[in-house]
C-alpha positions in Angstrom: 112.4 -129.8 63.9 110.6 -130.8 60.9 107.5 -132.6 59.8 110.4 -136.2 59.6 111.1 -136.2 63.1 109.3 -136.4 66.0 109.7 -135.6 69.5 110.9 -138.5 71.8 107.7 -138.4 74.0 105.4 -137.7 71.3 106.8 -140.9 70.1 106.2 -142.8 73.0 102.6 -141.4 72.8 102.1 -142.5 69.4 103.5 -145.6 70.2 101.3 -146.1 72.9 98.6 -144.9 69.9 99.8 -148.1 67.7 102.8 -146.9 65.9 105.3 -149.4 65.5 109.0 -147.7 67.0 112.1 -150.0 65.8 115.8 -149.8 66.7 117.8 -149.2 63.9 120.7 -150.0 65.9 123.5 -152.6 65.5 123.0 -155.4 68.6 126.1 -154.2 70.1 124.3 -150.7 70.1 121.6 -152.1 72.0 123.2 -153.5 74.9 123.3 -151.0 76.8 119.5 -150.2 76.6 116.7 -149.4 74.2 113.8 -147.7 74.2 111.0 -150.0 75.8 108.7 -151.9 73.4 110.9 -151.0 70.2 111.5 -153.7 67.5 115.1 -154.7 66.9 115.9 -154.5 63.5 119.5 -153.6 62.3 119.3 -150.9 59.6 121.2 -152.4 56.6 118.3 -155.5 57.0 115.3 -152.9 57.4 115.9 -150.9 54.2 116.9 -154.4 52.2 114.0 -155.8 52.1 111.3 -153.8 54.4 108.1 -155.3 53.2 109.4 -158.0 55.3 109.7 -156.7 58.9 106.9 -153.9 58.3 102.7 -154.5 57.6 102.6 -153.1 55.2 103.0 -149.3 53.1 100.2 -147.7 55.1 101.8 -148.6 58.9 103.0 -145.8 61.0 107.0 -146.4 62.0 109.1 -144.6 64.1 112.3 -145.3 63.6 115.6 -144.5 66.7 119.2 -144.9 66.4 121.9 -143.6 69.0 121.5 -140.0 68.1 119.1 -139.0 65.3 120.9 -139.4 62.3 120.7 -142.5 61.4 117.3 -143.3 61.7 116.4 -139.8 59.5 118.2 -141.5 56.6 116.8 -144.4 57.2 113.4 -142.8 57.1 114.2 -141.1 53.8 114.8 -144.9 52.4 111.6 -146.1 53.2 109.7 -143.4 52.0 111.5 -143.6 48.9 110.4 -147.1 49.2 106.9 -146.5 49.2 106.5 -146.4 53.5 104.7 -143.0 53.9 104.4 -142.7 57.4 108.0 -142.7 58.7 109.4 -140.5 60.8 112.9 -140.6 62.8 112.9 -140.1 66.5 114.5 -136.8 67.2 118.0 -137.2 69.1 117.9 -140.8 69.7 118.5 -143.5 72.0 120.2 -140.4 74.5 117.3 -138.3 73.9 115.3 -140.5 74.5 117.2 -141.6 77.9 117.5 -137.6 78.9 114.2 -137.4 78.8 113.1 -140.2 81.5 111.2 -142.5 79.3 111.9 -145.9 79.9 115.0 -148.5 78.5 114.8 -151.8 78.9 118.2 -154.1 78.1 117.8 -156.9 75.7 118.4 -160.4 77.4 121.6 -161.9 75.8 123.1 -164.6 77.0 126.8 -163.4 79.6 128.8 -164.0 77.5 127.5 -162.4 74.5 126.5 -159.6 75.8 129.8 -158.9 78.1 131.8 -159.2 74.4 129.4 -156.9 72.9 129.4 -154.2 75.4 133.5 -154.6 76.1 134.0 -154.4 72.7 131.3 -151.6 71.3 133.4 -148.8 70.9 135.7 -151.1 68.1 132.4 -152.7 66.3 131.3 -149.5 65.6 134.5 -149.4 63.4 133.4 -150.3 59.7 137.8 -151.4 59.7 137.2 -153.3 62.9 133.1 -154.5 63.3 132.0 -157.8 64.3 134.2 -160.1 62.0 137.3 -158.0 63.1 136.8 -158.4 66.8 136.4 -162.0 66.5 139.6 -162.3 64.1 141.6 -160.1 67.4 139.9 -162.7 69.8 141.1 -165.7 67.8 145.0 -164.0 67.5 147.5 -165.4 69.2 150.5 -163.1 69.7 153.9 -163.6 71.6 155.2 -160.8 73.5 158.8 -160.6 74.3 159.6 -159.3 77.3 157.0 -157.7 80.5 159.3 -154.8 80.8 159.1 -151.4 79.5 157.8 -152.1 76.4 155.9 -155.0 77.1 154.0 -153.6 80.0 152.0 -150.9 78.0 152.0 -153.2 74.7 150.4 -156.1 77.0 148.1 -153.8 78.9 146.1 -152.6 75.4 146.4 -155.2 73.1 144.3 -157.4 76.2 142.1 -154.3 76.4 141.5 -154.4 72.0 140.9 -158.8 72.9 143.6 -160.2 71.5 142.7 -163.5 72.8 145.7 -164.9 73.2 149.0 -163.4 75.3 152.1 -165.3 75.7 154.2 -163.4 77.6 157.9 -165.1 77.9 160.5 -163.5 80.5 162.5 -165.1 83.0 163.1 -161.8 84.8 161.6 -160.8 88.3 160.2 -157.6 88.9 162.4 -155.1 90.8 161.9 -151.7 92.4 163.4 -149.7 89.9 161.3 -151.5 87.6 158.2 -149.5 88.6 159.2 -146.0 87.1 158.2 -147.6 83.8 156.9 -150.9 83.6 153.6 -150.8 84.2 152.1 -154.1 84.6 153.7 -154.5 87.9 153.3 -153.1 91.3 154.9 -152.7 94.7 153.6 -155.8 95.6 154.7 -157.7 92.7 158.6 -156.8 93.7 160.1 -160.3 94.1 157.9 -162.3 91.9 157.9 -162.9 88.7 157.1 -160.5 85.6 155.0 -162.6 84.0 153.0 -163.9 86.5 152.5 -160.3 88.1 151.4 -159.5 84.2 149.0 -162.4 84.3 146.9 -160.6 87.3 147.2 -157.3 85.8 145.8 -158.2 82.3 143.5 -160.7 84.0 141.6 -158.4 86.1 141.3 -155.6 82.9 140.0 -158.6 80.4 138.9 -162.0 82.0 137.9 -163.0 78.7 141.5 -163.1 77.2 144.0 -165.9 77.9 147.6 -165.2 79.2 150.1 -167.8 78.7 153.2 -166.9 81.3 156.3 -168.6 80.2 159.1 -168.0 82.6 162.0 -168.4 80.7 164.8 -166.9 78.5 164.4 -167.1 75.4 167.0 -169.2 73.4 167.8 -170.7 70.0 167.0 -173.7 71.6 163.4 -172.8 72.6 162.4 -170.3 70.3 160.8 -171.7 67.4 158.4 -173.6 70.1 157.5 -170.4 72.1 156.5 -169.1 68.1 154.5 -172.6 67.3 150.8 -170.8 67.1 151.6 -167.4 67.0 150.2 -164.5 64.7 152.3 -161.9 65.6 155.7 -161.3 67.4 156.2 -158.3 69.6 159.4 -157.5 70.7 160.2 -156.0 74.0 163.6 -157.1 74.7 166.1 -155.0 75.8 169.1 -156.6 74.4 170.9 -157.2 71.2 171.1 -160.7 71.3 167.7 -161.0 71.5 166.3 -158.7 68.6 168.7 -160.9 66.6 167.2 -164.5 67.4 164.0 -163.4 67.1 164.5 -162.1 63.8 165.8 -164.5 62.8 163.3 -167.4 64.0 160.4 -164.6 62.3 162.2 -164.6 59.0 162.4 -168.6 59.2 158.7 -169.1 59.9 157.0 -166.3 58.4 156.1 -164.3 61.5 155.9 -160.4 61.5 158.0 -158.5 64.4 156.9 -155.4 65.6 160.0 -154.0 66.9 160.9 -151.7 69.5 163.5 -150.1 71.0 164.2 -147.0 73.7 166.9 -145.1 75.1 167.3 -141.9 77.3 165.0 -140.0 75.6 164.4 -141.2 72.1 162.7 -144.5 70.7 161.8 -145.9 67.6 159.5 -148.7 66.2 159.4 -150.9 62.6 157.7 -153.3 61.8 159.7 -156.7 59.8 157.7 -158.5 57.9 160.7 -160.3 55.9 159.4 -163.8 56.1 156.3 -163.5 54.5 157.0 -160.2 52.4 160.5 -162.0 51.0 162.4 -159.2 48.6 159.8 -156.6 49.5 160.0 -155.8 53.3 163.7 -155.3 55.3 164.2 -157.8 58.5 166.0 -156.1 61.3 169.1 -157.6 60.2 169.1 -155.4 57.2 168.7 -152.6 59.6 171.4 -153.6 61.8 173.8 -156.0 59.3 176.1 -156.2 62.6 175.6 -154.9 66.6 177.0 -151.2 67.4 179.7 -152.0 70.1 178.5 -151.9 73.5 180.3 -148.4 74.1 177.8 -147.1 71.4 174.3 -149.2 72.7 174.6 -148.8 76.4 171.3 -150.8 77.8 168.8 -148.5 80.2 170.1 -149.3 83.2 173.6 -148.1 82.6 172.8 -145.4 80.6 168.5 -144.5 81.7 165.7 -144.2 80.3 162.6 -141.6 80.3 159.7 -143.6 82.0 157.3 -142.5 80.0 159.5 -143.1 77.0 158.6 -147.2 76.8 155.0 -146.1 77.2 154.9 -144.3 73.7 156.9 -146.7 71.4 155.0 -149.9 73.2 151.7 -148.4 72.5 153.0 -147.8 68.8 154.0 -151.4 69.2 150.8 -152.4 70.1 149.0 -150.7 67.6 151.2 -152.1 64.7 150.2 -155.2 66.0 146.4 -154.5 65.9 146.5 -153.2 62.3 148.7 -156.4 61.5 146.0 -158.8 62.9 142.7 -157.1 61.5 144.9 -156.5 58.2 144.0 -152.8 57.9 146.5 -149.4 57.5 149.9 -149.1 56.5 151.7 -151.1 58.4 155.2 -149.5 59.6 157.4 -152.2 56.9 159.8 -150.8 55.5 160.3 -147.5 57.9 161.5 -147.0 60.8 160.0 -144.5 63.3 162.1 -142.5 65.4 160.7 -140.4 68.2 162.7 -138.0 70.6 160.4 -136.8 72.9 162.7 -134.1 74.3 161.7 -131.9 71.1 158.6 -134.1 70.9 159.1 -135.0 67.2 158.9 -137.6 65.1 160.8 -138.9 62.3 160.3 -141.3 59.5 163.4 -143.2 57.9 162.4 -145.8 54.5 164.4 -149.4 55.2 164.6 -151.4 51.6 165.5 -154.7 51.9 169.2 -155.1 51.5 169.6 -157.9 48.3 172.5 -159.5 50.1 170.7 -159.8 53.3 172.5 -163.3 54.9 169.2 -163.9 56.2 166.4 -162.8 53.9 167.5 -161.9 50.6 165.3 -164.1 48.5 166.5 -167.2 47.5 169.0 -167.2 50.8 168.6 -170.8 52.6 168.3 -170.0 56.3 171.8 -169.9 58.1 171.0 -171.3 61.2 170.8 -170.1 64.5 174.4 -168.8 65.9 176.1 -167.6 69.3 174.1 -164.3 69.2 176.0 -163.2 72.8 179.0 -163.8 70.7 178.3 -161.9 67.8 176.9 -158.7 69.7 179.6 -158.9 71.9 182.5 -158.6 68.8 180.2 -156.0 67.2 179.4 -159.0 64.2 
């Protein structure tokens, strides 16, 4: 160790002695304990104007981040400064902790300090931080579908605080269901999906709101289950479906995150054709008509993997994050194809077809049509 850091309980002696010790630390940082007596002074405001929170050149500061680092760089700044007598607590916070000296936990009010402690691990993100978690806990995003996909998409994007979840399926859950939809339990056989998802996501993040809609979607209903939304998340497991909601997307502007599984392979994309006109594919561009049924048998004739929804919705749900926060690549304009038999991936580019019926710029919207109809005659 050298003459800029300083042994956690020699710093406790000094500060006993006088010295002034400050927490460098963000105030999410902090929740979970700091060093007793230290000041609380984020480091970006300490080295921007120093004169201000310190008496003066001449004091002796100590300054303590999480682990050591910080608060020796920080050091360096105020010497450079003019603040001769800093040094940086060696090891930190945990060092400090190991050691047996004493923490005490600042006094925030519940609320504020249950968001910063839930959420510390994403505000210590520079792409996520404090403005970002409070962009996810403003969202609003529709999921479609508490199945396969849904289940694992729901569980994490109320985990990240998405603060809003409507969750639309008219389904209830079954036993077979439990090989791979996650959200529900033993107990929930006989209820409904989405209010056995409400209780799940409920009791992993009371500080989201889940809005269970037990319904099918229709063209009927669908542009009034999107009224709100952010982001659309599919987890259908039908044709017809993938269709509507594309469609409704591409007439209001919403991004899909699609999804898709079956047997043993999945894949995920993102359609962003609504607001990304010319420039990003919709699904129909993808899929211009339905395979015939002998060609797209659904899970339950043909199986599925039950891990297999787990990957591609957690894909799903992580498109859906970046989407929201507006960081990354997004997956528009590929499609990513996953066979977990050889456990490899697979990346296909999707250009927007120019005589898309649906989105090619320019292209008045169509209308909604019979969607069982047209997957059922293959278009």
């Amino acid at each position: 160790m050298d003459d800029r850091e300083i042994p956690p309980r020699e710093a406790r002696e000094r500060q006993r002695q006088g010295a002034l010790l400050v927490d460098i630390r963000e105030a999410h940082e902090r929740v979970s304990g700091q060093a007793e007596g230290a000041l609380a002074i984020a480091r970006g405001e300490l080295e921007a104007d120093p004169a201000r929170h310190l008496r003066g050149p001449g004091v002796e500061v100590l300054l303590i981040c999480q682990l050591g680092k910080r608060s020796l760089a920080a050091a360096e700044a105020l010497r450079a400064a003019g603040f001769v007598q800093v040094r940086s607590v060696a090891g930190g916070t945990v060092r400090w902790a190991e050691e047996g000296l004493p923490l005490v936990r600042p006094e925030l009010p519940a609320g504020e300090a249950d968001f910063l402690e839930r959420y510390s691990r994403h505000l210590r993100l520079a792409e996520v931080g404090l403005e970002g978690q409070q962009r996810l806990q403003d969202a609003h995003v529709l999921l479609a579908g508490a199945g396969g996909l849904g289940s694992p998409a729901a569980f994490y994007l109320a985990a990240a605080g998405v603060g809003h979840l409507r969750l639309v399926d008219d389904d209830v859950v079954d036993r077979s269901n439990l090989q791979r939809q996650i959200l529900h339990t033993e107990a929930s056989i006989g209820t409904s999906k989405v209010e056995s998802a409400r209780e799940r996501l409920a009791a992993l993040n009371p500080r989201i709101e889940v809005e269970p809609v037990r319904e099918r979607i229709t063209a009927a209903n669908v542009e009034g289950l999107l009224e709100g939304i952010d982001v659309v998340l599919d987890g259908s497991d039908n044709f017809p479906l993938r269709y509507l909601l594309n469609d409704a997307c591409v007439k209001l502007g919403k991004p899909l995150v699609y999804g898709a599984v079956q047997r043993f392979e999945g894949q995920a994309s993102v359609f962003d054709a609504g607001r990304r006109r010319g420039r990003c594919p919709c699904y129909r561009c993808l899929f211009p008509e339905p395979p015939p049924p002998q060609f797209a048998p659904s899970c339950a004739e043909a199986g599925v993997l039950g891990v297999l929804p787990g990957i591609v919705g957690l894909l799903q749900a992580a498109e859906t994050v970046k989407l929201l926060l507006g960081i990354g690549e997004p997956l528009a304009g590929r499609l990513l194809q996953f066979d977990a038999l050889s456990m490899r991936f697979r990346e296909v580019r999707l250009a927007p077809d120019p005589d898309c019926p649906l989105c090619a710029p320019g292209r008045p919207f169509p209308g909604y049509i019979d969607y069982a109809r047209f997957c059922a005659t293959g278009g």
